[in-house]
C-alpha positions in Angstrom: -30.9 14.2 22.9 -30.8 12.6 19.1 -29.5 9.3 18.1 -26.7 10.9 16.1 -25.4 13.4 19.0 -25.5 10.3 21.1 -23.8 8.2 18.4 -21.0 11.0 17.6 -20.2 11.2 21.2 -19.8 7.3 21.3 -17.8 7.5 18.4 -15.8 10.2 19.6 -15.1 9.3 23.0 -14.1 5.6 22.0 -11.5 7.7 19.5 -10.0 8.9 22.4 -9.2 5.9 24.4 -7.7 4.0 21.4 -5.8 6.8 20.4 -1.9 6.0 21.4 -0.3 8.5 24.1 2.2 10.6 22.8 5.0 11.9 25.4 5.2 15.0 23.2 7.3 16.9 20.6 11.1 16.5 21.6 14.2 18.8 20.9 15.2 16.7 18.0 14.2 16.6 14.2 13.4 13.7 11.6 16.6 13.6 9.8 18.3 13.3 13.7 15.7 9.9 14.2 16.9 8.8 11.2 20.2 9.4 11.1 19.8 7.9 14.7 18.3 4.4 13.5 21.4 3.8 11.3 23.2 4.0 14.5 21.2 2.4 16.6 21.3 -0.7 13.8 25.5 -0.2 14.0 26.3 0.5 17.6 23.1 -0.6 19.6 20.6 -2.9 18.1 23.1 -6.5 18.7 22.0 -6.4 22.3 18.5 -4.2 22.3 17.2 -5.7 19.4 14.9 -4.2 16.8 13.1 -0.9 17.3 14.8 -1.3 21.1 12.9 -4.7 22.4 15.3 -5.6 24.3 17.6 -9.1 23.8 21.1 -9.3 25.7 20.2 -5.7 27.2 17.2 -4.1 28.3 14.8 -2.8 26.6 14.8 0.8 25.7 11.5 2.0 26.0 8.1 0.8 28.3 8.2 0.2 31.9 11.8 -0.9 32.5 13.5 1.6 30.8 11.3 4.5 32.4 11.5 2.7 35.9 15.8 3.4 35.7 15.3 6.7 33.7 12.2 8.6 33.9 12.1 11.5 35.7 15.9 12.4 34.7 16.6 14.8 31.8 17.4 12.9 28.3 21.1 15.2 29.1 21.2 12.5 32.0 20.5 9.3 29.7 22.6 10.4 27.1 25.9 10.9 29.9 24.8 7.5 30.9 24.9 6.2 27.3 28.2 8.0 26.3 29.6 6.4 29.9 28.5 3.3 29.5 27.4 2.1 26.0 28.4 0.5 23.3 29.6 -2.3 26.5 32.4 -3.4 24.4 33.7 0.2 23.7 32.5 2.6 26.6 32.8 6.9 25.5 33.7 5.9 22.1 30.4 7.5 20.8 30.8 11.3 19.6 28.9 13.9 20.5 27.2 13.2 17.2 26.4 9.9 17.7 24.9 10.5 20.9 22.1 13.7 19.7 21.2 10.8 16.8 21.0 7.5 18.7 19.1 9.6 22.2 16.6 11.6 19.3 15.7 7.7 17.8 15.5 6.4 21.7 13.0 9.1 22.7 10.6 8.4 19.0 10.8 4.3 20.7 9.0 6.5 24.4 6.7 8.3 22.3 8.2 11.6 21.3 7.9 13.0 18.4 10.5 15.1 16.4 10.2 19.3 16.1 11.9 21.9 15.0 14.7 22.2 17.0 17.8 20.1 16.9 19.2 17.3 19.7 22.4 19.2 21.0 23.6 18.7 24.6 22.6 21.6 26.0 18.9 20.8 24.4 18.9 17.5 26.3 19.1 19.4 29.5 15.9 21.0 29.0 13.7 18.0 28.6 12.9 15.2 31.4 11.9 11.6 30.5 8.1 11.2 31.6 7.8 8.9 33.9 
């Protein structure tokens, strides 16, 4: 074997491990995540902080948040969110407001946006890796 197949396979296999792990392409598009941050930055960021972090309330993304949610569909998380969030004005978020601020939460776990837009009956087709 050469120095330079040996070399490209270093190269290449280091590539992999620091490459980031992406959950996937999710049911939602761009303009959704960024529609989403704007209301994330209104309705969600006072207690979870910039790009979800986590401050007064949890964070929304890493271990934590997938040891209460992963597993369930994002349909699940965003009844849970619409029940129980903003905690000053619980089910005051539209239908609207939840596809946009659930799209943003899943870019913060690694999903990316596709083709297809966040609805309600698209959450129910999608699980939250674990």
């Amino acid at each position: 074997m050469s120095v330079k197949t040996i070399v490209a396979g270093l190269f290449v296999g280091s590539a992999l491990f620091a490459a980031p792990a992406f959950a996937g392409e999710g049911p939602f598009t761009e303009a959704q995540v960024k529609k989403g941050l704007t209301e994330y930055n209104t309705h969600c960021r006072t207690c979870h902080a910039k790009d979800g972090n986590g401050a007064l309330g949890p964070a929304l993304h890493g271990d934590t948040f997938k040891a209460r949610f992963g597993g369930q569909t994002w349909a699940d998380i965003r009844t849970w969110i619409h029940e129980n969030m903003p905690q000053t004005a619980p089910g005051t978020l539209s239908d609207e407001q939840l596809n946009v601020l659930v799209s943003y939460i899943m870019t913060l776990n690694g999903y990316t946006a596709g083709q297809t837009e966040m609805s309600p009956d698209a959450a129910k087709s999608v699980t939250l890796e674990k």
